[in-house]
Every structure is written in C-alpha cells, then in structure tokens.
N, CA, C and O atoms as a MOPAC input file, in Angstrom:
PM7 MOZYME 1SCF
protein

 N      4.36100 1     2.20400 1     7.61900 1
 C      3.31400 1     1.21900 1     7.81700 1
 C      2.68100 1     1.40500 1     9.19900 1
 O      3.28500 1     1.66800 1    10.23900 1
 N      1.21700 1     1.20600 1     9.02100 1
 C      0.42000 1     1.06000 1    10.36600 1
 C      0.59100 1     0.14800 1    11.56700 1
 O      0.15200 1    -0.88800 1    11.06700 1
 N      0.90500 1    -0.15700 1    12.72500 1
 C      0.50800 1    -1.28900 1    13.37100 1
 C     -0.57700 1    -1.20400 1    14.05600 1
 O     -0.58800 1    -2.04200 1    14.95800 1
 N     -1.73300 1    -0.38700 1    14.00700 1
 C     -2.79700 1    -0.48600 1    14.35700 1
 C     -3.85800 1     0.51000 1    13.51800 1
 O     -3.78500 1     1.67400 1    13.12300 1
 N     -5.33500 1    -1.01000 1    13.41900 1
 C     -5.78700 1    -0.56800 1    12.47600 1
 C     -6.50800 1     0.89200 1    12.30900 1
 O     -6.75700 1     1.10700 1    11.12300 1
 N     -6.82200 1     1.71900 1    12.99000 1
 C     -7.07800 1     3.07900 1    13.22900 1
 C     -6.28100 1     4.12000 1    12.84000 1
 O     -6.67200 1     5.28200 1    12.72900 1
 N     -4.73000 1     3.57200 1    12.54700 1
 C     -3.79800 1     4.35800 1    12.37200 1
 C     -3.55700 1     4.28200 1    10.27400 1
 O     -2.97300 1     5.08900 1     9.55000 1
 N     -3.98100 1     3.52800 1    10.06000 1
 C     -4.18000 1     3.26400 1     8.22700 1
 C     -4.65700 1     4.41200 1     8.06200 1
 O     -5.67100 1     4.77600 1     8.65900 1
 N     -4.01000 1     5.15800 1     7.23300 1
 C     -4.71800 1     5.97700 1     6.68500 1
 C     -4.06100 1     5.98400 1     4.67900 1
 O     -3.00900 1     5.49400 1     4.26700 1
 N     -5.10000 1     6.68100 1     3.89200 1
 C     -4.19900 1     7.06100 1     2.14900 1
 C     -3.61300 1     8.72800 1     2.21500 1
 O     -2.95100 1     9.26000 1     1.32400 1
 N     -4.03900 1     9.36800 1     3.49200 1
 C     -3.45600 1    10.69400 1     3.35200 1
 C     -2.21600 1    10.70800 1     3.32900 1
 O     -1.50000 1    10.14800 1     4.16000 1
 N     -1.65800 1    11.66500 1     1.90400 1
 C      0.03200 1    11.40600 1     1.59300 1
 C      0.33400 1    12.88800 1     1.28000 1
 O     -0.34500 1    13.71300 1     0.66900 1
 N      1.49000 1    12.99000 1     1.84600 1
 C      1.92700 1    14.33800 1     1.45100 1
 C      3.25900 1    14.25000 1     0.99100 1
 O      4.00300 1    13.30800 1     1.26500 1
 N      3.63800 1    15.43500 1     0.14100 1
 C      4.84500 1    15.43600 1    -0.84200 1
 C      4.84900 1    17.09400 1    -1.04500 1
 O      4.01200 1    17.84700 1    -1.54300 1
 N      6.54800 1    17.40500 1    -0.26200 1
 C      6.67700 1    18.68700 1    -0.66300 1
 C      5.99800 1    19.32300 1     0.56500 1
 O      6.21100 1    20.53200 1     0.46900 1
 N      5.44300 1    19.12700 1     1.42100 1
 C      4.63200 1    20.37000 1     2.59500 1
 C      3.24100 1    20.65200 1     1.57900 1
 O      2.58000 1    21.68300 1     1.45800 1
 N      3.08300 1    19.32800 1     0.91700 1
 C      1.48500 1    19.78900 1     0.16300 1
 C      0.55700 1    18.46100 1     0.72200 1
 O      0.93200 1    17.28900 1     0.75500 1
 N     -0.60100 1    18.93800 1     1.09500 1
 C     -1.13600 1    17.50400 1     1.12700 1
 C     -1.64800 1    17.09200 1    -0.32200 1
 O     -2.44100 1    17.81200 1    -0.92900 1
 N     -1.18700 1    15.97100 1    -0.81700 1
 C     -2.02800 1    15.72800 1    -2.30000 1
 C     -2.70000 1    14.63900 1    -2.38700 1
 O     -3.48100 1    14.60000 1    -3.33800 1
 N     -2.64900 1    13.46900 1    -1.51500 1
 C     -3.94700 1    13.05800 1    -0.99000 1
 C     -4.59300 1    13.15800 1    -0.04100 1
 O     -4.08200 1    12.48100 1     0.85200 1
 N     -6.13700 1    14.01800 1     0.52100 1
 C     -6.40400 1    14.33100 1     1.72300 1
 C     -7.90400 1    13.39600 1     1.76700 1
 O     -8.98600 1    13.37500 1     1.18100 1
 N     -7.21600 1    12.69100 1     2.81800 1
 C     -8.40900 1    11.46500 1     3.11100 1
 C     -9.65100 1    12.71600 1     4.31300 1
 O     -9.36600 1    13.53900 1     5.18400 1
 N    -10.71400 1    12.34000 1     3.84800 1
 C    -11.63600 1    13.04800 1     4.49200 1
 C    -12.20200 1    11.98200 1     5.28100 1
 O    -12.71500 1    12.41300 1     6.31400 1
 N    -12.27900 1    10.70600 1     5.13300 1
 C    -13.26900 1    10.05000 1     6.11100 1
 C    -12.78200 1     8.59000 1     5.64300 1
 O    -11.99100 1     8.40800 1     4.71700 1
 N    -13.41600 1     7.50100 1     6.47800 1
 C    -12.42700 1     6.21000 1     6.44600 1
 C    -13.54300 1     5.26600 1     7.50100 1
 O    -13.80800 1     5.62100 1     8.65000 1
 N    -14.08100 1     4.07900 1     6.87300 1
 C    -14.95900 1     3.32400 1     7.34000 1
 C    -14.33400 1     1.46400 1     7.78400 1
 O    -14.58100 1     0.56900 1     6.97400 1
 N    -13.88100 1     1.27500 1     8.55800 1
 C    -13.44500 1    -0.37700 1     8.25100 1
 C    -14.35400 1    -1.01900 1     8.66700 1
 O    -15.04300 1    -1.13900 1     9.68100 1
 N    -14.18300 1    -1.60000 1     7.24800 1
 C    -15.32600 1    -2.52600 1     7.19600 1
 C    -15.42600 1    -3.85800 1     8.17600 1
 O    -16.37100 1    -4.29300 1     8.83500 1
 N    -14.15100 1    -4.30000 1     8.01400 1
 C    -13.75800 1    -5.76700 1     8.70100 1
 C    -12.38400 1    -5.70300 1     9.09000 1
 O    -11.46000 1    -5.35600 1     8.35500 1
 N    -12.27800 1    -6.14800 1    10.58700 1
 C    -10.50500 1    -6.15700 1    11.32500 1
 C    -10.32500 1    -7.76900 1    11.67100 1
 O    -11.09800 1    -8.66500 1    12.01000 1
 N     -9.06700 1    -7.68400 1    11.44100 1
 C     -8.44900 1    -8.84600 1    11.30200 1
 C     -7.06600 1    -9.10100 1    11.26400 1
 O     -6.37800 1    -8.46200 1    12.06000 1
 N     -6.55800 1    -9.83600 1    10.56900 1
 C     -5.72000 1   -10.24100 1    10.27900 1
 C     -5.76800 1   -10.04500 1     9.03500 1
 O     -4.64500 1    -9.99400 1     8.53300 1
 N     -6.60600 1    -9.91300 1     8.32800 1
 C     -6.96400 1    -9.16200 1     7.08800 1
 C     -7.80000 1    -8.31500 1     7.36100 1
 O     -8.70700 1    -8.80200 1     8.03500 1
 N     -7.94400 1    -7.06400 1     7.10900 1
 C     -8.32100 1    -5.77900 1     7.10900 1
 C     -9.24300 1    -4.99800 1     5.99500 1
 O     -8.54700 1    -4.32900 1     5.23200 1
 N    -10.13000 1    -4.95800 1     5.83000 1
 C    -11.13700 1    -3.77400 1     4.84300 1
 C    -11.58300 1    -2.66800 1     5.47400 1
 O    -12.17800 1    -2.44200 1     6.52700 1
 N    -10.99000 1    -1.79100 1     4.23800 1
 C    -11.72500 1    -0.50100 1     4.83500 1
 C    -12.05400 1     0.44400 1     3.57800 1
 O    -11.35400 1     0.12300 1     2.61800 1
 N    -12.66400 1     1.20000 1     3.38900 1
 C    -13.15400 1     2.28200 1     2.25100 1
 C    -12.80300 1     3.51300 1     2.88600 1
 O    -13.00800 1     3.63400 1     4.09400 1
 N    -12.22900 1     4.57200 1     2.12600 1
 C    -12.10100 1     5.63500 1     2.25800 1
 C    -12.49900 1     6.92100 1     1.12000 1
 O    -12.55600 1     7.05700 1    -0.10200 1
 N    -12.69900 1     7.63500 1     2.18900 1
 C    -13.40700 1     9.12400 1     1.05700 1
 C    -12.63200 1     9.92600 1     1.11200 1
 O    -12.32200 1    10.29900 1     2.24400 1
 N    -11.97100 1    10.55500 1    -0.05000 1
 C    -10.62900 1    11.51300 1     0.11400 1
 C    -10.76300 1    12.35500 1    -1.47100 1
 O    -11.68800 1    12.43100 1    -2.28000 1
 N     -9.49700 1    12.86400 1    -1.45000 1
 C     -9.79800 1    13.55100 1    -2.62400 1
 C     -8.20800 1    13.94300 1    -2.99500 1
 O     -7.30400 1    13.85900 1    -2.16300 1
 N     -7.99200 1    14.43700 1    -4.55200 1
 C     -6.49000 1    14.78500 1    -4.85400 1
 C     -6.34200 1    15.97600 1    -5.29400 1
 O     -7.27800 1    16.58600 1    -5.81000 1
 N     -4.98000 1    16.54600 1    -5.13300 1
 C     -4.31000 1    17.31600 1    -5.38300 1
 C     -4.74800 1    17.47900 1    -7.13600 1
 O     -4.43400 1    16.58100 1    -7.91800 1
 N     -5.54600 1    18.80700 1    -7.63800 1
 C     -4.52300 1    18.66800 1    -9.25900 1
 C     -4.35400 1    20.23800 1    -9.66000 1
 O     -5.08000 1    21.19700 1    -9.91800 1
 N     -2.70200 1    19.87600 1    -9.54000 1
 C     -2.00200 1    20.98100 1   -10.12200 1
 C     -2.46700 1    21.67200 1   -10.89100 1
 O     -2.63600 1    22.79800 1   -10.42200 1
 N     -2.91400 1    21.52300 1   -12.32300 1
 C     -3.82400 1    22.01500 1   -13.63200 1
 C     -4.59200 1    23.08300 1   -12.81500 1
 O     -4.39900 1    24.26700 1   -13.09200 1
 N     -5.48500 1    22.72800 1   -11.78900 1
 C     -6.49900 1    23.83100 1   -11.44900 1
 C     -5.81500 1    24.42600 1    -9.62000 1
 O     -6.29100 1    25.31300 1    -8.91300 1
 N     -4.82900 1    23.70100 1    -9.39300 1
 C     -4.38000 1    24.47800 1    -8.04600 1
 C     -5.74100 1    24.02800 1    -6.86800 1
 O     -6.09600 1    24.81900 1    -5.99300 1
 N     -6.04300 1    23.37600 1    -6.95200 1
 C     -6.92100 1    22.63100 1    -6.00900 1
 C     -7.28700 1    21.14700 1    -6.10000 1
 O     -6.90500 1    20.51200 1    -7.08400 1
 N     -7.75400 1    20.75900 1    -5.47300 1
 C     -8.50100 1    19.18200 1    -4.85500 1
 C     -9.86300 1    19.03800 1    -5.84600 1
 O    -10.86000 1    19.75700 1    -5.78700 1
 N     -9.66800 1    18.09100 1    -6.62500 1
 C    -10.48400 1    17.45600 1    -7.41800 1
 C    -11.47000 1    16.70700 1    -6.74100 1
 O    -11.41900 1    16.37700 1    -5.55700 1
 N    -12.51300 1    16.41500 1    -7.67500 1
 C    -13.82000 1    16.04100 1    -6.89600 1
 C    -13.84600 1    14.59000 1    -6.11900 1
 O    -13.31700 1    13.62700 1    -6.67300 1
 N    -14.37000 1    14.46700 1    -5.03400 1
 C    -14.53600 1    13.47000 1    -4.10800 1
 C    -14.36800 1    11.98400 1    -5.09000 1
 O    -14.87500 1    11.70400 1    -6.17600 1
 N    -13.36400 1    11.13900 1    -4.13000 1
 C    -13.46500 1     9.74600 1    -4.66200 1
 C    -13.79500 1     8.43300 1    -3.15300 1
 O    -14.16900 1     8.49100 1    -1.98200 1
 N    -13.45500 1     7.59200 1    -3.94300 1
 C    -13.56100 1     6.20900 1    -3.03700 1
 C    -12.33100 1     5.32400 1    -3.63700 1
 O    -11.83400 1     5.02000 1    -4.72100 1
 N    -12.12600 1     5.06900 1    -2.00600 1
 C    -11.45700 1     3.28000 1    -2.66700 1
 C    -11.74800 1     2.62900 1    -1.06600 1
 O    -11.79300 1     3.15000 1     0.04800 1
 N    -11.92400 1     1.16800 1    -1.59000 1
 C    -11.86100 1     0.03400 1    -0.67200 1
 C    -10.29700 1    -0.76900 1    -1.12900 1
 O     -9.79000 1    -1.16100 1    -2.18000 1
 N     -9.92200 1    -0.73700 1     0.29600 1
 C     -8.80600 1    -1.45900 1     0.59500 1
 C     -8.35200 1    -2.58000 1     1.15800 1
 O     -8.46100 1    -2.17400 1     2.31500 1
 N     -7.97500 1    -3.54600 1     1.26900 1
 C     -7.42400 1    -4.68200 1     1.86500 1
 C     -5.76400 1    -4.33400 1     2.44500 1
 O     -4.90800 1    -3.72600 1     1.80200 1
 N     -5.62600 1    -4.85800 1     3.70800 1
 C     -4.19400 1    -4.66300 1     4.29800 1
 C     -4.18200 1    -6.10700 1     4.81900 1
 O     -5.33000 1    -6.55300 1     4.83000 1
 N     -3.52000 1    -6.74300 1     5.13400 1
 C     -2.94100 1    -7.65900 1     5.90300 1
 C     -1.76600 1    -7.47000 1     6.88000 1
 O     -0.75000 1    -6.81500 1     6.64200 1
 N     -2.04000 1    -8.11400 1     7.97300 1
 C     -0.97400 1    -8.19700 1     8.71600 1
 C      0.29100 1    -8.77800 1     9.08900 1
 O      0.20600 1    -9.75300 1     9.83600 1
 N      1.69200 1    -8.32800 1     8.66900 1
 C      2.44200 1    -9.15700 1     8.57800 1
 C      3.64300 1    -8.66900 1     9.51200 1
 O      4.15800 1    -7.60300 1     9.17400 1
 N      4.07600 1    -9.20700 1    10.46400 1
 C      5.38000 1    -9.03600 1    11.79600 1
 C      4.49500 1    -7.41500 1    12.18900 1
 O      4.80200 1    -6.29900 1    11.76700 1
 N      3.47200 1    -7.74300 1    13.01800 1
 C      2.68600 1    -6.31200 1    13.03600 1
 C      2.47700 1    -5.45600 1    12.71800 1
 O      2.03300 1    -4.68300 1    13.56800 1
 N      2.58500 1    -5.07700 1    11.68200 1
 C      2.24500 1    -3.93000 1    10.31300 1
 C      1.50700 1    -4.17300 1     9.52100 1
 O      1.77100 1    -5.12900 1     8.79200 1
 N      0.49600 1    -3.56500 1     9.35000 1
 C     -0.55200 1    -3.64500 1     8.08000 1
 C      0.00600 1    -3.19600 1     6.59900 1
 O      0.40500 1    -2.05800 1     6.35400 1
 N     -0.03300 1    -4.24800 1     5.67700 1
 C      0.22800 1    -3.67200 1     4.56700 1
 C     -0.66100 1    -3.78500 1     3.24400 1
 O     -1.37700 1    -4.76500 1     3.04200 1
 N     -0.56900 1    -2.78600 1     2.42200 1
 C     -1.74400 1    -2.57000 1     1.83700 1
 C     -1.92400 1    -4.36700 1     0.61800 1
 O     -0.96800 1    -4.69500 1    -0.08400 1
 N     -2.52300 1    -4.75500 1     0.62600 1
 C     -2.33500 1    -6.16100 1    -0.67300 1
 C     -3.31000 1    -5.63700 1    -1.88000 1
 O     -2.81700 1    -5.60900 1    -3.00800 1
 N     -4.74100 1    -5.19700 1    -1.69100 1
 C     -5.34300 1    -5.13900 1    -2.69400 1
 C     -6.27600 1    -3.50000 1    -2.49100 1
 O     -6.60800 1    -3.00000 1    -1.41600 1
 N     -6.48500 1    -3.03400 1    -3.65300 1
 C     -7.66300 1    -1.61800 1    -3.92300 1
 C     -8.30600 1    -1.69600 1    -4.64700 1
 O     -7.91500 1    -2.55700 1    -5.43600 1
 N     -9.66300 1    -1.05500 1    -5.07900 1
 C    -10.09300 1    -1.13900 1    -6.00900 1
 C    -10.60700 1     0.34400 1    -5.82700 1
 O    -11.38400 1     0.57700 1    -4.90100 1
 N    -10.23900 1     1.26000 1    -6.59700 1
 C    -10.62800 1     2.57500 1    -6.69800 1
 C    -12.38300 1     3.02000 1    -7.40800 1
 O    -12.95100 1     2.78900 1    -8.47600 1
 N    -12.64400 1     3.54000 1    -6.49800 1
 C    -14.44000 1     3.89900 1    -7.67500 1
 C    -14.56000 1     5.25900 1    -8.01900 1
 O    -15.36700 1     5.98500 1    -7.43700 1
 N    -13.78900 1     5.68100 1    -8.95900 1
 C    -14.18000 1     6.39900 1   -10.23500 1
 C    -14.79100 1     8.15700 1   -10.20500 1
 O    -14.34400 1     9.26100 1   -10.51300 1
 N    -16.04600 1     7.59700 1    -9.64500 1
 C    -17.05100 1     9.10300 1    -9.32200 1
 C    -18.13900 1     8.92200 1    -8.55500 1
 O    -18.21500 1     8.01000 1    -7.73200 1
 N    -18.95200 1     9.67300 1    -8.74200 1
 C    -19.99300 1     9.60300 1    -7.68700 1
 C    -21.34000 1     8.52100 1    -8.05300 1
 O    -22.03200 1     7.78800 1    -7.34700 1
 N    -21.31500 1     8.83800 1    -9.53700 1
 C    -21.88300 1     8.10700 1   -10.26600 1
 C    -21.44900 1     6.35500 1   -10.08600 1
 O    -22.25700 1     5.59400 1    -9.55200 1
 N    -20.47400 1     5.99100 1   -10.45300 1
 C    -20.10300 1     4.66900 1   -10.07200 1
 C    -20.52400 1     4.30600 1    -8.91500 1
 O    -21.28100 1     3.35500 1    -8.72400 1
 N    -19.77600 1     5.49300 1    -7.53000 1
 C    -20.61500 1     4.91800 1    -6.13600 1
 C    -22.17500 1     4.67800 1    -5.96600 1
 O    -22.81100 1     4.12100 1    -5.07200 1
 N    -22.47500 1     5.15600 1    -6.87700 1
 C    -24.36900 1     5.50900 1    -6.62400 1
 C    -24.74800 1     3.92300 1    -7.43900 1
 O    -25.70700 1     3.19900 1    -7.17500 1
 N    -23.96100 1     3.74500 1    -8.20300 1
 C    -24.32900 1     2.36000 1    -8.80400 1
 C    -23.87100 1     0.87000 1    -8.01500 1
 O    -24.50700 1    -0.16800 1    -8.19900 1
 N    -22.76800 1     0.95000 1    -7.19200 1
 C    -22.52900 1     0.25400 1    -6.68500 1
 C    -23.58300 1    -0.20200 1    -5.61500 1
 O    -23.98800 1    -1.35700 1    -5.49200 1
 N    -24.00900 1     0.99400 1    -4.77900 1
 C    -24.73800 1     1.22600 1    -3.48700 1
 C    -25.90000 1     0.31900 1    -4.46000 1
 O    -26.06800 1    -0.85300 1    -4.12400 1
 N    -26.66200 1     0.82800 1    -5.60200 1
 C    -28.12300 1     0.55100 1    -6.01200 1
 C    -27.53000 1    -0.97300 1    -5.87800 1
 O    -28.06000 1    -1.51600 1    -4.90800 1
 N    -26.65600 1    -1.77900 1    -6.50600 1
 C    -26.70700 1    -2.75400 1    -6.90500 1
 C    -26.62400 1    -3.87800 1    -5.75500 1
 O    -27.13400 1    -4.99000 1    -5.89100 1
 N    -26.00500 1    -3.51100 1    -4.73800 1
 C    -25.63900 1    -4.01600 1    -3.73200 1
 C    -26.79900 1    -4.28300 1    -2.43400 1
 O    -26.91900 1    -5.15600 1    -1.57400 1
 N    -27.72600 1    -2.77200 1    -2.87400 1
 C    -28.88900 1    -2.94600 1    -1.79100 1
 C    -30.10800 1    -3.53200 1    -2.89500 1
 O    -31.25800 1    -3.29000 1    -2.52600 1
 N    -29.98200 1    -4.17700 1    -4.03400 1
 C    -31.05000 1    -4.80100 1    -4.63900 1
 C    -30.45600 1    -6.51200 1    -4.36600 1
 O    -31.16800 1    -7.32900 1    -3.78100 1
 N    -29.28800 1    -6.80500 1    -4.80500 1
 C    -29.26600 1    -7.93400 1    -4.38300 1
 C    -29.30400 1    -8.37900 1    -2.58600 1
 O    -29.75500 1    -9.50100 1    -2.35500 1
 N    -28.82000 1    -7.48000 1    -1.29100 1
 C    -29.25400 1    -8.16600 1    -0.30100 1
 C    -30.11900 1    -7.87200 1    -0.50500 1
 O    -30.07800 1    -8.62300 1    -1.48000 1
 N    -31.82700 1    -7.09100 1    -0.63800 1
 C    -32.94700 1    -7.42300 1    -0.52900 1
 C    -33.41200 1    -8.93400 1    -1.08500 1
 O    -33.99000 1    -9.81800 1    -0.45200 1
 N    -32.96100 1    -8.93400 1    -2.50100 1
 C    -33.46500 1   -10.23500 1    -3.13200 1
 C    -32.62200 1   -11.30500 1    -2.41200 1
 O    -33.00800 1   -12.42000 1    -2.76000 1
 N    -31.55400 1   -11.35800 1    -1.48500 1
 C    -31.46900 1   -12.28700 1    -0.54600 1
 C    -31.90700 1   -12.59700 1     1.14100 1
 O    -31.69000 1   -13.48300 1     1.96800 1
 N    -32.67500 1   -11.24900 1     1.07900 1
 C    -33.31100 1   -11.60300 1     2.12700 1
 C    -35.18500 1   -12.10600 1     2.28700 1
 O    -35.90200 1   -12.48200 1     3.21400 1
 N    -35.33700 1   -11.88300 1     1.05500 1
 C    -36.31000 1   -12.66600 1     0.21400 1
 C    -37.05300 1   -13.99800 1     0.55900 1
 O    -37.82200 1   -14.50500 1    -0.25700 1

C-alpha cells in the first residue's frame, strides 16, 4: 500500500514480468479520498505482448496512512473512452449554458 498519493500506482509484476504496465496516471482529486485515472496496458500471453491501451478511474481512501484502493471502474477501449469524453464535454457545455 501507498502512503503517499504520487506513490499509487496499478503497475504489477509477477514472475520478473511486468503484466500490468501503467504508462501514465492523472489524479483527479487528493484527499482523504483520492481519484485518479490511469493509462496502462496488459500482459497477454496468447500473443507474447501488451494488449491494446486501457483506462480505469480509481478511488483509494485513506486509512492509518495508507491509501487503499475502495472502488474502479475499468473503460473497455478506446472507443468507450471517446464516448465518455463526447458525453461529458456535451453535458458541461449544456451546463454552462
């Protein structure tokens, strides 16, 4: 576990392999509750390389100074991200309206 939020990372290794390799990592919000999204990618055996780019946004909380992970929500493909982004920058426009 992390005790500081810079130090969170999903890069995991197993075996001297990396099989999740986080490429990049945005927090959103620090706290005492914690968001952050990360861009990484996995291990797959089948083809002996790193499968195509993903996302997840994360929630950690802080508990006896350690961040621990509480909630994720993984997004899928690139396609999903591209839908999220559209949907997200049509409703703040129509709330800044």
């Amino acid at each position: 576990m992390a005790s500081q939020i810079d130090d969170i990372t999903i890069q995991y290794e197993e075996d001297d392999r990396v099989v999740v390799e986080e490429l990049d990592k945005e927090i959103l919000s620090k706290g005492a509750w914690t968001t952050i999204i990360f861009r990484y990618r996995q291990w797959d055996p089948k083809i002996e390389d790193y499968g195509p780019e993903r996302y997840s946004i994360r929630r950690y909380r802080k508990i006896n100074d350690e961040y621990r992970q509480q909630s994720k929500f993984n997004i899928s493909s690139v396609q999903q991200a591209n839908r999220i982004v559209e949907t997200l920058q049509r409703w703040t426009g129509e709330a800044g309206e």
